[in-house]
Backbone bond lengths (Angstrom), bond angles and torsions (degrees), N, CA, C in turn:
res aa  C-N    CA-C-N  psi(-1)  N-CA   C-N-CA  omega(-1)  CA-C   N-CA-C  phi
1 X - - - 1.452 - - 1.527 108.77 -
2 X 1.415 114.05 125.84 1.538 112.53 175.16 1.702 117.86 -41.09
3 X 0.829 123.32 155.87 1.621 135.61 163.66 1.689 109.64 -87.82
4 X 1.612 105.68 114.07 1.378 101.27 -162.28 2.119 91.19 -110.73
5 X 1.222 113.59 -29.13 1.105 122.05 162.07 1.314 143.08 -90.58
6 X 1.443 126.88 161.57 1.540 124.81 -175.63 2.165 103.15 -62.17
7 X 1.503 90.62 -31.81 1.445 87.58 -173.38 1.806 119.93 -85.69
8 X 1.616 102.09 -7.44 1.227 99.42 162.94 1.419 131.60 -88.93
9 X 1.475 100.72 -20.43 1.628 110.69 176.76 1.696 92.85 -71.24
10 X 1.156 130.46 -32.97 1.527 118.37 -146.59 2.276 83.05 -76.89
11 X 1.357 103.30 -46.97 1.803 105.96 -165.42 1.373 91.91 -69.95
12 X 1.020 138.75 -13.33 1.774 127.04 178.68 1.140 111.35 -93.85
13 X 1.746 138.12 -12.64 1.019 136.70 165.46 1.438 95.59 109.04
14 X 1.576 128.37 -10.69 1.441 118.60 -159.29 1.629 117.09 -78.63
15 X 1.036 113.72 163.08 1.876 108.79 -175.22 1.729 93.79 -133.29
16 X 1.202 97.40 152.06 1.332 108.27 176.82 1.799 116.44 -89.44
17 X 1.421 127.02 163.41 0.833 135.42 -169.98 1.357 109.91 -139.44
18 X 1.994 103.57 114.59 1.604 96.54 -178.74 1.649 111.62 -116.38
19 X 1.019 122.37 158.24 1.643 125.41 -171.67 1.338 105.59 -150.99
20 X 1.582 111.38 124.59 1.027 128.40 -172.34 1.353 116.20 -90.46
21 X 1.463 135.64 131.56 1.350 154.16 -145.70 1.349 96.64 -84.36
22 X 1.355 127.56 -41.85 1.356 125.01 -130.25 1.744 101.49 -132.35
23 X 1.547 89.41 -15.00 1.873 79.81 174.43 1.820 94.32 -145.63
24 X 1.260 105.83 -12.01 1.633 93.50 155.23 2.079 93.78 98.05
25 X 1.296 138.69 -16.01 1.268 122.87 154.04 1.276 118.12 -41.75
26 X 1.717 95.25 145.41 1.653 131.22 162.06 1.101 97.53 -89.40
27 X 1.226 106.74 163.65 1.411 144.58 145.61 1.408 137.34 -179.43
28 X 1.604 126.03 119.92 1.158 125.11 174.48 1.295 136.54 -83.85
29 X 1.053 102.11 122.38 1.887 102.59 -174.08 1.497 123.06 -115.81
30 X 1.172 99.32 124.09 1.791 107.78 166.89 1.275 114.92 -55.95
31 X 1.606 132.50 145.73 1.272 106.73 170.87 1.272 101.20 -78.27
32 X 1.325 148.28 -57.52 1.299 142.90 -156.88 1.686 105.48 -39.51
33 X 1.353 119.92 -21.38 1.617 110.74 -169.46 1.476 88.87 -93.92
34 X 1.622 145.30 -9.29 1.794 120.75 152.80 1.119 124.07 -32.76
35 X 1.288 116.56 159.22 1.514 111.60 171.14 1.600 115.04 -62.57
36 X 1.049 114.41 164.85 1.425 123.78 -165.34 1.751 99.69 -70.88
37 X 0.939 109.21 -59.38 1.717 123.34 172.79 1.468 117.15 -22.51
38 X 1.449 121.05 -46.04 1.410 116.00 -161.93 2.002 85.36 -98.92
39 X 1.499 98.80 133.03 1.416 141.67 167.93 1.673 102.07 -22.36
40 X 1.263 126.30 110.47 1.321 109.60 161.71 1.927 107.60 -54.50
41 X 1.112 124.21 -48.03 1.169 129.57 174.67 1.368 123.18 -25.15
42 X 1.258 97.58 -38.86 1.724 108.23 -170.67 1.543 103.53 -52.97
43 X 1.811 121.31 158.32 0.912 122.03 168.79 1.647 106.63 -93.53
44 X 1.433 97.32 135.17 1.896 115.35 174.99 1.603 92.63 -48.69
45 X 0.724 159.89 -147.66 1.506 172.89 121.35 1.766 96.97 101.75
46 X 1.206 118.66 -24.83 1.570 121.77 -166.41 1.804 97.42 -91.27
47 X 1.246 96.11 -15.00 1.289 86.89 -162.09 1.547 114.47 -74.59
48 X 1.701 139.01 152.82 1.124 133.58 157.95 1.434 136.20 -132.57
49 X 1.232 117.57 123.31 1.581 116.94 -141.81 1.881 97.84 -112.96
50 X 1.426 98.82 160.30 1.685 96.53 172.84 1.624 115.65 -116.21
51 X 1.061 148.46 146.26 0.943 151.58 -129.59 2.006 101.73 -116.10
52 X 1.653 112.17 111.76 1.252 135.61 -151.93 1.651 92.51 -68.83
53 X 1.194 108.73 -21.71 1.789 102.67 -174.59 1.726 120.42 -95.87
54 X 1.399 102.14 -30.90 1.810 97.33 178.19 1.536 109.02 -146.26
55 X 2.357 113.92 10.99 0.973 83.30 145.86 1.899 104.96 115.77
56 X 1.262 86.45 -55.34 1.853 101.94 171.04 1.433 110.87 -37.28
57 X 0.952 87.98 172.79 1.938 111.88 178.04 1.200 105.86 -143.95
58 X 1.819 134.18 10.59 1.175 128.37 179.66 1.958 113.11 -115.44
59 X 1.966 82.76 78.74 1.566 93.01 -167.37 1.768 93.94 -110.66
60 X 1.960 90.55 -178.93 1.232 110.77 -174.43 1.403 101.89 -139.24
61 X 1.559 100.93 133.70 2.220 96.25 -178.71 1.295 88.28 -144.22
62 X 1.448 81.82 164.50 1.857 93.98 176.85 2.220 89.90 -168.07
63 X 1.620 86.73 -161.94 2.238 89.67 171.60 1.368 96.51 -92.73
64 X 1.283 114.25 125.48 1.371 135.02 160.22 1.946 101.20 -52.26
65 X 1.483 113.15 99.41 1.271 105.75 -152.46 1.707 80.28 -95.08
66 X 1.166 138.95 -11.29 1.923 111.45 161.00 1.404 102.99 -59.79
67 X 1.232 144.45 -29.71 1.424 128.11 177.19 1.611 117.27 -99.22
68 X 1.373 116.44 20.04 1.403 106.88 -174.06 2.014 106.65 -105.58
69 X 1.434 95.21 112.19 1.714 106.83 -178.36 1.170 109.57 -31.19
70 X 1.608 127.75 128.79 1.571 133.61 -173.51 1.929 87.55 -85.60
């Protein structure tokens, strides 16, 4: 069954994958390494992140499917 939440990606082992629009960084993220604050509940897809290298907010995420448990 897909992972529709932060708390289902975290029990499936899955990590998220963010890519920045505007300068072109990766990065994979566990959910457990979010801040503690945002809802495991929340749905992954709601989420919106800014980009650690130049700054943007014009990203793209989804499951980093090389790390998502077959």
């Amino acid at each position: 069954m897909p992972a529709s939440t932060l708390g289902d990606l975290g029990a499936q082992g899955a990590r998220l994958i963010v890519a920045c629009r505007n300068c072109g960084h990766l990065r994979s993220i566990a959910p457990q390494d979010l801040p503690a604050e945002i809802d495991r509940a929340r749905r992954w897809t709601s989420l919106r992140f800014r980009c650690i290298r130049c700054g943007s907010r014009d990203a793209l995420h989804g499951i980093d499917s090389d790390r998502q448990p077959q």
